[in-house]
mmCIF file of the C-alpha atoms, coordinates in Angstrom:
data_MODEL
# 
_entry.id   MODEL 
# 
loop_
_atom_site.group_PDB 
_atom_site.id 
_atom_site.type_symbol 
_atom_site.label_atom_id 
_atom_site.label_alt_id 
_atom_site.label_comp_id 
_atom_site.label_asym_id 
_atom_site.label_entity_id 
_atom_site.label_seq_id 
_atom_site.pdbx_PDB_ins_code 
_atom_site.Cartn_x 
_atom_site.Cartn_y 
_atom_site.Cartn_z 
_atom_site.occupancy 
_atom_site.B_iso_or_equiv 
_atom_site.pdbx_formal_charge 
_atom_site.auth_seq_id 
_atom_site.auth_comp_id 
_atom_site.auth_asym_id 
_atom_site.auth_atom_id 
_atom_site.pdbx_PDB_model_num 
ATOM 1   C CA . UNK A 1 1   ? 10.791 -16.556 81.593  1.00 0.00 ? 1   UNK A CA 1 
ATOM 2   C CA . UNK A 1 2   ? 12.430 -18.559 78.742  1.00 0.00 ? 2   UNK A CA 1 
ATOM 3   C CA . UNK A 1 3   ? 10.673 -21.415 76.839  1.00 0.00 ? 3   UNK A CA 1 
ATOM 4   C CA . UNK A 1 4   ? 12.847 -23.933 78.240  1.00 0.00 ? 4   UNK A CA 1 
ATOM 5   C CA . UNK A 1 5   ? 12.228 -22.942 81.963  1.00 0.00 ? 5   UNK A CA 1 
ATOM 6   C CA . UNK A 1 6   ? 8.403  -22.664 81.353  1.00 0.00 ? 6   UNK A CA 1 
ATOM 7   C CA . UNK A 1 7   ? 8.868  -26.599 80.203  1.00 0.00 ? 7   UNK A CA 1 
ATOM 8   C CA . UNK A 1 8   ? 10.591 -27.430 83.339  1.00 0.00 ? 8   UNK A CA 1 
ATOM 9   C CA . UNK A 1 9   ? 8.510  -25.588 85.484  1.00 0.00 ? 9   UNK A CA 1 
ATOM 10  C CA . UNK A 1 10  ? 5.388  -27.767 83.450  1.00 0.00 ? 10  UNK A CA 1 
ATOM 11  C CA . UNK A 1 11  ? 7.372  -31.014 84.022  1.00 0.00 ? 11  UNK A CA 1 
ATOM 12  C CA . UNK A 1 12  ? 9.601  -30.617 87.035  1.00 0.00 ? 12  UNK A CA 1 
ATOM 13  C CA . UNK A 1 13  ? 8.806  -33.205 89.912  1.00 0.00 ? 13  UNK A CA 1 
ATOM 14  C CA . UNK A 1 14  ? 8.344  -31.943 93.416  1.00 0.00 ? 14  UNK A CA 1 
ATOM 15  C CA . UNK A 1 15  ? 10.610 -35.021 95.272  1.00 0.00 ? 15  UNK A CA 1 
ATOM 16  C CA . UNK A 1 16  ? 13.541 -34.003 93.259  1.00 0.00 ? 16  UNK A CA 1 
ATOM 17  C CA . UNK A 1 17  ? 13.396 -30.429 93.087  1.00 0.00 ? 17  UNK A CA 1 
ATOM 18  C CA . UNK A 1 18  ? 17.068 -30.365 95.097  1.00 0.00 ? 18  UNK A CA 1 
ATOM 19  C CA . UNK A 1 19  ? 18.399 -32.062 92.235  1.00 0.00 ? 19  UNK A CA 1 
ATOM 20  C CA . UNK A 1 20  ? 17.133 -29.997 89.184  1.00 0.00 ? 20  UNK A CA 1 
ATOM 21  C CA . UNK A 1 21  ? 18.423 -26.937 90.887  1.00 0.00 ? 21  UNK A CA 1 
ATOM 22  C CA . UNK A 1 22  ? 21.811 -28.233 91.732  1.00 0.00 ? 22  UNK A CA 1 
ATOM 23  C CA . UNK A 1 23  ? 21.685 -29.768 87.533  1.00 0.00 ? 23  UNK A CA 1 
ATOM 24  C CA . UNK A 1 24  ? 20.970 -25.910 86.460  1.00 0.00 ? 24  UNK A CA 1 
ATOM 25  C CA . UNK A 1 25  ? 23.819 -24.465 88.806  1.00 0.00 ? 25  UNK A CA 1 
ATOM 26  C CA . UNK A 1 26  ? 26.266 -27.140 86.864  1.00 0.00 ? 26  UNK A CA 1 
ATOM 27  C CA . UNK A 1 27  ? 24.403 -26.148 83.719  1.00 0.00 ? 27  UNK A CA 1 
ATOM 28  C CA . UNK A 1 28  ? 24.305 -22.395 84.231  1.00 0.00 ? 28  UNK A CA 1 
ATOM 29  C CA . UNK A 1 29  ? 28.370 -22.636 85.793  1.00 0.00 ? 29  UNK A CA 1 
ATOM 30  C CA . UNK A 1 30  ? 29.701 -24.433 82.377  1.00 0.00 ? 30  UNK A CA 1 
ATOM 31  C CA . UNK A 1 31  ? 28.051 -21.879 80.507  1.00 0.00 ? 31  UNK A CA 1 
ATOM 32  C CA . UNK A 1 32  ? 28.876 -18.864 82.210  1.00 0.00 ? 32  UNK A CA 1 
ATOM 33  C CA . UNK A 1 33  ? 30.792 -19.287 84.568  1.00 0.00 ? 33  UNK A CA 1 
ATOM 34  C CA . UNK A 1 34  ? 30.520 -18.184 88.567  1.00 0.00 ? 34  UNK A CA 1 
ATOM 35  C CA . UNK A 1 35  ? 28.853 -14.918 86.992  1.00 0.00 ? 35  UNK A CA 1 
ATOM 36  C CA . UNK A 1 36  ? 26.214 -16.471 85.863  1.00 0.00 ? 36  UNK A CA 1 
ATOM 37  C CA . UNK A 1 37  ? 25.540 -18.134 89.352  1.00 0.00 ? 37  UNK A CA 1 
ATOM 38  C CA . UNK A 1 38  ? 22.255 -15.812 90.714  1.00 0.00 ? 38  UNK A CA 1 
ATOM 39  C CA . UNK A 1 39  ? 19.913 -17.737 92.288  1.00 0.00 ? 39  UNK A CA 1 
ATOM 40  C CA . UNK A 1 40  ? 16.992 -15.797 90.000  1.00 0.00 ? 40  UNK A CA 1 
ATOM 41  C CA . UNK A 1 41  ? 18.907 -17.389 87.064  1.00 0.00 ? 41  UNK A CA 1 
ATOM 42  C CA . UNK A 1 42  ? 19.535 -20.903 88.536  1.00 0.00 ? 42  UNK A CA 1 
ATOM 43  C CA . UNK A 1 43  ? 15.647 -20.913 89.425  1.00 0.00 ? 43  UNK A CA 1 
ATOM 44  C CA . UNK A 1 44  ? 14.892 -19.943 86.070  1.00 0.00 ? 44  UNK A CA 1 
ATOM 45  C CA . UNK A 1 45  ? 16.509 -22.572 84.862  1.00 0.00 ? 45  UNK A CA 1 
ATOM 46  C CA . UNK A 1 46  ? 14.996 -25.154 86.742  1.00 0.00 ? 46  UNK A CA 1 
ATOM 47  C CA . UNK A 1 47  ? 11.480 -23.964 86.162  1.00 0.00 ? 47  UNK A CA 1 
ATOM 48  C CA . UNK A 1 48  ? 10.834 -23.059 89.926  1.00 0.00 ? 48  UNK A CA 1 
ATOM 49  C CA . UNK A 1 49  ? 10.151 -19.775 91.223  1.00 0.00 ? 49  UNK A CA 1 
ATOM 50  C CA . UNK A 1 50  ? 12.865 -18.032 93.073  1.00 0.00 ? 50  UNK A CA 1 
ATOM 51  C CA . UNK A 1 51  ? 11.302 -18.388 96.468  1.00 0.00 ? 51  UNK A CA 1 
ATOM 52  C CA . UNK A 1 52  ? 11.621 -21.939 96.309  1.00 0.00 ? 52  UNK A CA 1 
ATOM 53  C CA . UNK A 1 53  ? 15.367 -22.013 95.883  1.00 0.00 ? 53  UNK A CA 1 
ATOM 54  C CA . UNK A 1 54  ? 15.311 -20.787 99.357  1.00 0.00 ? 54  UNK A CA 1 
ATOM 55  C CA . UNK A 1 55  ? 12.961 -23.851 101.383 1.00 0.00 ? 55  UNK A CA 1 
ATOM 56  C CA . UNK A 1 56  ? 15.861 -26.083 99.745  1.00 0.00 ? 56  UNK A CA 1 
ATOM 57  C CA . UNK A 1 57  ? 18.969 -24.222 100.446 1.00 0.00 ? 57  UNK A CA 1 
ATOM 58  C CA . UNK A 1 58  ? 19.456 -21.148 102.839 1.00 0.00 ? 58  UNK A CA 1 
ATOM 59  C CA . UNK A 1 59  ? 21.539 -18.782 100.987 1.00 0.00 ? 59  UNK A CA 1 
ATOM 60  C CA . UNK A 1 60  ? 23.404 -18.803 97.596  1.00 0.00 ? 60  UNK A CA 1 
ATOM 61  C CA . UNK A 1 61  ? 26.767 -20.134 99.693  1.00 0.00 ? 61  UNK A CA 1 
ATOM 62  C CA . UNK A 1 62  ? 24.476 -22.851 100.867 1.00 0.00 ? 62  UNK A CA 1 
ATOM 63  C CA . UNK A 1 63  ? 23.509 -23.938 97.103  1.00 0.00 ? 63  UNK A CA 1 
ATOM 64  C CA . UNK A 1 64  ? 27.187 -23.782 96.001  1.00 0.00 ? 64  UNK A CA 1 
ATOM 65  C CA . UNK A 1 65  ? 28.432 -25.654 98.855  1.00 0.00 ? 65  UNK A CA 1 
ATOM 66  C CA . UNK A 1 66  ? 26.083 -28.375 97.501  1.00 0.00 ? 66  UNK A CA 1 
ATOM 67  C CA . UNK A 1 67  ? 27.618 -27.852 93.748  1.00 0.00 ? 67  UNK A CA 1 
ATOM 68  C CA . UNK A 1 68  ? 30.981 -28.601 95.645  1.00 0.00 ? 68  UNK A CA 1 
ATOM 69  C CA . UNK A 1 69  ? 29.736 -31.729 97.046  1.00 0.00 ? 69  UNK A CA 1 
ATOM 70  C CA . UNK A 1 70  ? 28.365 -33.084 93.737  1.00 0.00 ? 70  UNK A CA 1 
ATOM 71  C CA . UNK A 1 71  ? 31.664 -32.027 92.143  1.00 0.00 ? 71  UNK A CA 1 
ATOM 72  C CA . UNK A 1 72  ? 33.994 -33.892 94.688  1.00 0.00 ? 72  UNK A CA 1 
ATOM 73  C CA . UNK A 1 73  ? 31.443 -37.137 94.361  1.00 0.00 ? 73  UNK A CA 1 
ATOM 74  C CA . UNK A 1 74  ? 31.535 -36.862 90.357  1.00 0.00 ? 74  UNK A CA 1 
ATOM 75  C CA . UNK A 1 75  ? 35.871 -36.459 90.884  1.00 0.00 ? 75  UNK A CA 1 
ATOM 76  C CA . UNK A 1 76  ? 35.577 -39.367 93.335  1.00 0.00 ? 76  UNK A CA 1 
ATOM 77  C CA . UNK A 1 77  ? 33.682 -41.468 90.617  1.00 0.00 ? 77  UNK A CA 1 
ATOM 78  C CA . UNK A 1 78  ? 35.706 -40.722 87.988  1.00 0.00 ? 78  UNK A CA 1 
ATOM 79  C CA . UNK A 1 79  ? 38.797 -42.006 89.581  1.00 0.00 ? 79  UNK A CA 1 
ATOM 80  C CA . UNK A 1 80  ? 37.401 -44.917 90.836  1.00 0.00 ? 80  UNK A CA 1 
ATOM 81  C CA . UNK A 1 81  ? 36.156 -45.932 87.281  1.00 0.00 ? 81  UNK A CA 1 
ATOM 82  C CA . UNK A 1 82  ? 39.668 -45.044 86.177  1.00 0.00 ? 82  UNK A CA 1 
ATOM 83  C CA . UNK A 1 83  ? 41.259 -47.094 88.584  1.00 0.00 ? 83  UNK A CA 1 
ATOM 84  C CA . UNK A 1 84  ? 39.600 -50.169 87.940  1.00 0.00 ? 84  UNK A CA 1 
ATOM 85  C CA . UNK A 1 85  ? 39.498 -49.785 84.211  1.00 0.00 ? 85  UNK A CA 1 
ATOM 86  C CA . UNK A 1 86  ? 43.590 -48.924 84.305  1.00 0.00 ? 86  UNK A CA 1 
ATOM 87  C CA . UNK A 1 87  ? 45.035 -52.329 82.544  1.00 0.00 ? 87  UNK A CA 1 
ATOM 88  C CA . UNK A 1 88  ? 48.616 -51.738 83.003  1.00 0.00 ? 88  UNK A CA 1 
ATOM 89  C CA . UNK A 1 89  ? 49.127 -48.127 84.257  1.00 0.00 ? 89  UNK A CA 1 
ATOM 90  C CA . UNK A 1 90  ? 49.701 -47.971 87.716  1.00 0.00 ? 90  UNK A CA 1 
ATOM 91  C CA . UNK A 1 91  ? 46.650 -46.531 90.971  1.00 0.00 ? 91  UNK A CA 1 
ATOM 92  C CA . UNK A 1 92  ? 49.138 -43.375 90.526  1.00 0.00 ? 92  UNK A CA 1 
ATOM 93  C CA . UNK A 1 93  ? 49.025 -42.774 86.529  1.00 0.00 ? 93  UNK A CA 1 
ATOM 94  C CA . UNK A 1 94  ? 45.277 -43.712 86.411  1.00 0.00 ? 94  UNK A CA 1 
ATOM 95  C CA . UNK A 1 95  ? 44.132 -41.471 89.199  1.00 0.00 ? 95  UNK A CA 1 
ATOM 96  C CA . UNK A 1 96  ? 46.212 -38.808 88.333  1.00 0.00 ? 96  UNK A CA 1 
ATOM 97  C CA . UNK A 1 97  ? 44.888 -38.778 84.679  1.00 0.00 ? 97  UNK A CA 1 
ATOM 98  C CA . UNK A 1 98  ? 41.322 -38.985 85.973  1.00 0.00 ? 98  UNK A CA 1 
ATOM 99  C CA . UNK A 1 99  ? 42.072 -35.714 87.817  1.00 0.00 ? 99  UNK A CA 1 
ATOM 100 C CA . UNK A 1 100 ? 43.619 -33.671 85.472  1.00 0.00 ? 100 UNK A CA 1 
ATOM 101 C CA . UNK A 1 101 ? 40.791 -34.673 82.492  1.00 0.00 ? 101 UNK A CA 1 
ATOM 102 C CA . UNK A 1 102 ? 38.504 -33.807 85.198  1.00 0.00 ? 102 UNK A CA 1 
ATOM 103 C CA . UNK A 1 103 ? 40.391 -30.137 85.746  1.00 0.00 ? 103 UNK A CA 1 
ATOM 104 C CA . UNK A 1 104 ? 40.489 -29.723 82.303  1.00 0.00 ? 104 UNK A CA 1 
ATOM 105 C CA . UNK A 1 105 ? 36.693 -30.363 81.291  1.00 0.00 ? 105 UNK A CA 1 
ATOM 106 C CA . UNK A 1 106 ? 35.608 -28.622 84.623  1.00 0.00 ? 106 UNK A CA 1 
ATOM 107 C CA . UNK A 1 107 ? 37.664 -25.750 85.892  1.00 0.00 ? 107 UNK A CA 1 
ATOM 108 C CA . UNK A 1 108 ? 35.116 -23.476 87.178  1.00 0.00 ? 108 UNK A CA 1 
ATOM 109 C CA . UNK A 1 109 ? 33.532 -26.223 88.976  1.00 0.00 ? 109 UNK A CA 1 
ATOM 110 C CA . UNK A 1 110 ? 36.914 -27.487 90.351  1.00 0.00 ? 110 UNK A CA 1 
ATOM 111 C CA . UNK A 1 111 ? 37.558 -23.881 91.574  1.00 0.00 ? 111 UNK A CA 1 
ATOM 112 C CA . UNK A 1 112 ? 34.246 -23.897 93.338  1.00 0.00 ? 112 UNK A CA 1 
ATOM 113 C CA . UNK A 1 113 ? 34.799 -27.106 94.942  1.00 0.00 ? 113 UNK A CA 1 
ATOM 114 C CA . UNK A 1 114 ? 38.156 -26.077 96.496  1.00 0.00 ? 114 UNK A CA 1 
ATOM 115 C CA . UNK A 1 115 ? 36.786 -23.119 97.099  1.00 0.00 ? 115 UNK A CA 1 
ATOM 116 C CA . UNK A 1 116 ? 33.984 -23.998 98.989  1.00 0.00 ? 116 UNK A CA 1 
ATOM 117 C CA . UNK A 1 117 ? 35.872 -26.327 101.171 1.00 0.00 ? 117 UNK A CA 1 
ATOM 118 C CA . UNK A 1 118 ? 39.008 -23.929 102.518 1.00 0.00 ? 118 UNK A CA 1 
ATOM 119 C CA . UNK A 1 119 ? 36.445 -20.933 103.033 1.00 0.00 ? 119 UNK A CA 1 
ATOM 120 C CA . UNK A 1 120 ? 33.214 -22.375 104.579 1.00 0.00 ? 120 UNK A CA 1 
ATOM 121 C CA . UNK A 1 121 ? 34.839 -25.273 106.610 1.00 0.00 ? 121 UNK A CA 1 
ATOM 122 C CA . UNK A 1 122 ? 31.254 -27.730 105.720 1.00 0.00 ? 122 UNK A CA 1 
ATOM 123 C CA . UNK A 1 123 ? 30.985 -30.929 106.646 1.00 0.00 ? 123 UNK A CA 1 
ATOM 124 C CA . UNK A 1 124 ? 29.323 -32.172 104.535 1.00 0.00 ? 124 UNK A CA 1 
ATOM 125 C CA . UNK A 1 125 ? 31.708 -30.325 101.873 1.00 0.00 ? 125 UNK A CA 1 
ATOM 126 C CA . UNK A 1 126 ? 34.634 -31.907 103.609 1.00 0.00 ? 126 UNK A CA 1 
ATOM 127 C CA . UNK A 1 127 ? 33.392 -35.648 104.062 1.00 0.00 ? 127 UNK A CA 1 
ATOM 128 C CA . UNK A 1 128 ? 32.581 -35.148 100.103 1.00 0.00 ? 128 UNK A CA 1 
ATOM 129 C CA . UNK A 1 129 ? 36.193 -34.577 99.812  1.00 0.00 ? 129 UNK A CA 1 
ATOM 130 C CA . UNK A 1 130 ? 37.393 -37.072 101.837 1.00 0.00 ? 130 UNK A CA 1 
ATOM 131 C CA . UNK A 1 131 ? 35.171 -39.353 99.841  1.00 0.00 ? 131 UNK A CA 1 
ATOM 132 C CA . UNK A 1 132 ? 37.817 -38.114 96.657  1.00 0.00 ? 132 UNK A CA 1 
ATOM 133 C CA . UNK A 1 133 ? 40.665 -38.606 98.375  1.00 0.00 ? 133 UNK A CA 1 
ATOM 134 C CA . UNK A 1 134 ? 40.361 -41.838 99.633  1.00 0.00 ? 134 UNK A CA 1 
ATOM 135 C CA . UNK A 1 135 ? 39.725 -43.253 96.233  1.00 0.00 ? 135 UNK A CA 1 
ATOM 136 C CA . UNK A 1 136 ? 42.955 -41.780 95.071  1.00 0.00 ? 136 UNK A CA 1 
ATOM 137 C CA . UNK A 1 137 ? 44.758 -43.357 98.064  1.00 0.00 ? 137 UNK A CA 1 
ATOM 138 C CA . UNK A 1 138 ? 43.365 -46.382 97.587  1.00 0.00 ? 138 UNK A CA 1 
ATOM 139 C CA . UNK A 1 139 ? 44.695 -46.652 94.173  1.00 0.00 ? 139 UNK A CA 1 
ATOM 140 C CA . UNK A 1 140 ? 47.684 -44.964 95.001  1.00 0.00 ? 140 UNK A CA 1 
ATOM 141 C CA . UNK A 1 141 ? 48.734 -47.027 97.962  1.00 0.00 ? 141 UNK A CA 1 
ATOM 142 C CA . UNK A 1 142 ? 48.127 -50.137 96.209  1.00 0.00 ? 142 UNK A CA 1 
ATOM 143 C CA . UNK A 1 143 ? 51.499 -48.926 94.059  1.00 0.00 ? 143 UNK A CA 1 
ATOM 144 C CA . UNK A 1 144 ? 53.555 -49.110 97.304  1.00 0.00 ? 144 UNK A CA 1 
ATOM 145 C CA . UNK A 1 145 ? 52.236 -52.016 99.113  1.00 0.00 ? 145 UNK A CA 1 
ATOM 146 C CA . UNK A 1 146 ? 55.035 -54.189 98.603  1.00 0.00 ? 146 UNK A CA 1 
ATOM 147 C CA . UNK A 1 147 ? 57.972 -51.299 98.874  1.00 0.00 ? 147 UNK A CA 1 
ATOM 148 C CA . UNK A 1 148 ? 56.856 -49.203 102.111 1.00 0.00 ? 148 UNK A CA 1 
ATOM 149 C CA . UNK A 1 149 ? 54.527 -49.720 105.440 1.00 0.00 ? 149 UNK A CA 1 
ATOM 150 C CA . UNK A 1 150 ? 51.011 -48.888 105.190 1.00 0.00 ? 150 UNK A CA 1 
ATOM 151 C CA . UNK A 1 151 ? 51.426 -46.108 107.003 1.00 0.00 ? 151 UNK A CA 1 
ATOM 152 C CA . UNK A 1 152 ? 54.254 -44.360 105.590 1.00 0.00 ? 152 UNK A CA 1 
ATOM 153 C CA . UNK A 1 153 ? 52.514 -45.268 101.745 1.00 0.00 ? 153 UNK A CA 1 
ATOM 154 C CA . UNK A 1 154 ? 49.189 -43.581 103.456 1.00 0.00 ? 154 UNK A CA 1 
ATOM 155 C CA . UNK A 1 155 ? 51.265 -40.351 103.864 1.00 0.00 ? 155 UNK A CA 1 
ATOM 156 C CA . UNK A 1 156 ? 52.874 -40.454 100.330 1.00 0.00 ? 156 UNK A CA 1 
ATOM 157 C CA . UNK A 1 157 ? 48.936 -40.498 99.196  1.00 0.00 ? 157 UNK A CA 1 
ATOM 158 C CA . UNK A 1 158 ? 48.050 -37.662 101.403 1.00 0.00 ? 158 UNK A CA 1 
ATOM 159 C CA . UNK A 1 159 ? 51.301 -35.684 99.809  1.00 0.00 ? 159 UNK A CA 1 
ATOM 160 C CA . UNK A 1 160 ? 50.116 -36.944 96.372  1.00 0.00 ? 160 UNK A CA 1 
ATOM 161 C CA . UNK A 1 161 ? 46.660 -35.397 96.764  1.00 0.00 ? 161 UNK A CA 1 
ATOM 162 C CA . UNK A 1 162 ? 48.099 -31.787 98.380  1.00 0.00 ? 162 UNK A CA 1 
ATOM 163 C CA . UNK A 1 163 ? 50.362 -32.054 95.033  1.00 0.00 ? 163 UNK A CA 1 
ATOM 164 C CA . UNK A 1 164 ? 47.260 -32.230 93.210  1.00 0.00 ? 164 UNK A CA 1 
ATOM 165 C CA . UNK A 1 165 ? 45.657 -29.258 94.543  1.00 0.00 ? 165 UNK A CA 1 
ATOM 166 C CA . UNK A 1 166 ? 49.166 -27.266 94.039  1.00 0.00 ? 166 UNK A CA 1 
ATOM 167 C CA . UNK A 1 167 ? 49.798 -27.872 90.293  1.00 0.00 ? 167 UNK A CA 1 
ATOM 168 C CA . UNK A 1 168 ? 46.063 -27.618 89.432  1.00 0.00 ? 168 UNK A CA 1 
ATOM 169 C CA . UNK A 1 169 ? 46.359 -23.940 91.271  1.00 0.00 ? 169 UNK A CA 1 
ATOM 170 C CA . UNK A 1 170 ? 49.671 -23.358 89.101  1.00 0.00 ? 170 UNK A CA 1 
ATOM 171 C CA . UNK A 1 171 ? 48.101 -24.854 85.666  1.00 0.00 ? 171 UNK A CA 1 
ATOM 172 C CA . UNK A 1 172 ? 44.672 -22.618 86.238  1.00 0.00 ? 172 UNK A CA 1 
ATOM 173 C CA . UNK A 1 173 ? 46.835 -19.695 86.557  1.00 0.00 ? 173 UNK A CA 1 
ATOM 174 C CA . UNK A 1 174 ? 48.638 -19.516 83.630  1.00 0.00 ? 174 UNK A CA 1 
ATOM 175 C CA . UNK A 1 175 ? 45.776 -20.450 81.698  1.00 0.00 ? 175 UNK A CA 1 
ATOM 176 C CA . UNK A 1 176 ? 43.658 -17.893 79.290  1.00 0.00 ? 176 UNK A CA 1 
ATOM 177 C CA . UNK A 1 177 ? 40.981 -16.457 81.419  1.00 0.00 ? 177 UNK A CA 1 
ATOM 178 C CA . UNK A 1 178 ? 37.594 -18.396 80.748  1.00 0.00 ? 178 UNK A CA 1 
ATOM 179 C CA . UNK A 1 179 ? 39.493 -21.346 79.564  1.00 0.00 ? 179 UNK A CA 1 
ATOM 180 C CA . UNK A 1 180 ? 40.831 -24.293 81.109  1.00 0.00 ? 180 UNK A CA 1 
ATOM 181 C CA . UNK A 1 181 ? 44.357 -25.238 82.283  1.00 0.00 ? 181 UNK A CA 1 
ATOM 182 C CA . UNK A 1 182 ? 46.688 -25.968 79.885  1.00 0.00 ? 182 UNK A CA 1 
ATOM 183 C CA . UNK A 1 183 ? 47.521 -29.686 78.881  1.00 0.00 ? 183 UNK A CA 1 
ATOM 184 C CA . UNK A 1 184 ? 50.981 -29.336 78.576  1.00 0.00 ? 184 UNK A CA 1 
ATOM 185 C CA . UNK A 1 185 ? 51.359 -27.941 81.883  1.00 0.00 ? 185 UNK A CA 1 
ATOM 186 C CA . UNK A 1 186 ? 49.486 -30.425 83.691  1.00 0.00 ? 186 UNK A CA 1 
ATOM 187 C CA . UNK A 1 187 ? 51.457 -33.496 81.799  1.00 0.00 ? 187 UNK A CA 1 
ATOM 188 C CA . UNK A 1 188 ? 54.436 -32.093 82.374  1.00 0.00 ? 188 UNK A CA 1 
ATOM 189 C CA . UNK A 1 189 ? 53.504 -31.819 86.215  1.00 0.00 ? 189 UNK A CA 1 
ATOM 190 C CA . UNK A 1 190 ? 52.348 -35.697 86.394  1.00 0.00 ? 190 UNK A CA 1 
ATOM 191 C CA . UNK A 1 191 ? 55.310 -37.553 84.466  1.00 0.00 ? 191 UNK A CA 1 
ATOM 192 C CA . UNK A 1 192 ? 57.717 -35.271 86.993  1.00 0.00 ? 192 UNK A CA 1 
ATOM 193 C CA . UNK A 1 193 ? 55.920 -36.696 90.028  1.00 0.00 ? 193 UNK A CA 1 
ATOM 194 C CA . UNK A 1 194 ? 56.037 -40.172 88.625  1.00 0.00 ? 194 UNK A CA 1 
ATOM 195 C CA . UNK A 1 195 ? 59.520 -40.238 87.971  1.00 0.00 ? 195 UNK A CA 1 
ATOM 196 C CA . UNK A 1 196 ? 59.844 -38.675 91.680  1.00 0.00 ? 196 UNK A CA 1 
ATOM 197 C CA . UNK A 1 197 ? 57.637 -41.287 93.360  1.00 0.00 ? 197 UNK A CA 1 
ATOM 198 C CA . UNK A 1 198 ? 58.020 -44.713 90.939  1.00 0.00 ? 198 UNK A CA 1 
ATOM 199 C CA . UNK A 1 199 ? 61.037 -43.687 89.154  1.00 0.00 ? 199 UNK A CA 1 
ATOM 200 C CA . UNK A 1 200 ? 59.909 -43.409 85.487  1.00 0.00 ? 200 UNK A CA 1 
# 
């Protein structure tokens, strides 16, 4: 056992013992990558011993459907800080932004998120999710209050969102394995769909 995980294991606080092992999954997946994702090493890392991973989470799908839920709430949070901090960009330009920086900085988490949600069909992956995407129609929708009904503007932000998932697919890719997606293909992608949607 590494010095750092006999320190955690000394310090590490019983209540919150969900947490840490979710933090070294996100720890141990920026690192490494999904590779790295055993749940000997992500126990390591948060000072337990293995057999407690399993009283908190039933299997190693069950742990990484809880990464995915922390990821979609940390994408949700970003946007909505985005949104409200936007000055003069539009709900569409500031949420969009939001989610590529947050692709970029965290493509194997982003992966796992998606992934996560289209294979194991979890609830509590999908309400995480649905937590994201209402933010971003929320901003988005506020663009096209005044042009188009609520309802039709609701499905422009639903399209928006599926648009999302498609380029970031694209833009991860063509990028350099164990690297993120490429900038220019991702700001290339949102100026297109702006000029689409709000004409510039």
């Amino acid at each position: 056992m590494t010095a750092v995980s006999l320190e955690r294991r000394r310090t590490y606080h019983v209540g919150n013992v969900k947490g840490q092992l979710l933090a070294a999954a996100r720890d141990i997946l920026q690192e490494s990558g999904r590779a790295g994702l055993s749940l000997r090493a992500i126990a390591d890392r948060a000072g337990v011993a293995p057999g407690t991973v399993y009283y908190h989470y039933a299997d190693k799908a069950a742990l990484l459907a809880g990464l995915a839920v922390d990821g979609f709430r940390q994408l949700a949070e970003t946007m909505r800080l985005a949104y409200e901090g936007r000055g003069e960009d539009s709900g569409l330009r500031s949420t969009g932004l939001a989610y590529i920086g947050f692709l970029r900085e965290k493509p194997e988490l982003y992966e796992l998120m998606f992934e996560a949600r289209d294979a194991g069909r979890r609830d509590d992956v999908m309400a995480a999710e649905a937590e994201a995407i209402a933010v971003s129609q929320m901003a988005i929708m506020g663009d096209f209050s005044t042009q188009h009904s609520p309802e039709l503007a609701q499905m422009m932000a639903e399209a928006i969102w599926a648009w999302g998932r498609g380029i970031a697919a694209v833009a991860l890719s063509r990028a350099h394995p164990g690297s993120g997606p490429e900038d220019e293909t991702l700001a290339s992608a949102l100026r297109g769909l702006e000029a689409l949607i709000v004409g510039r």
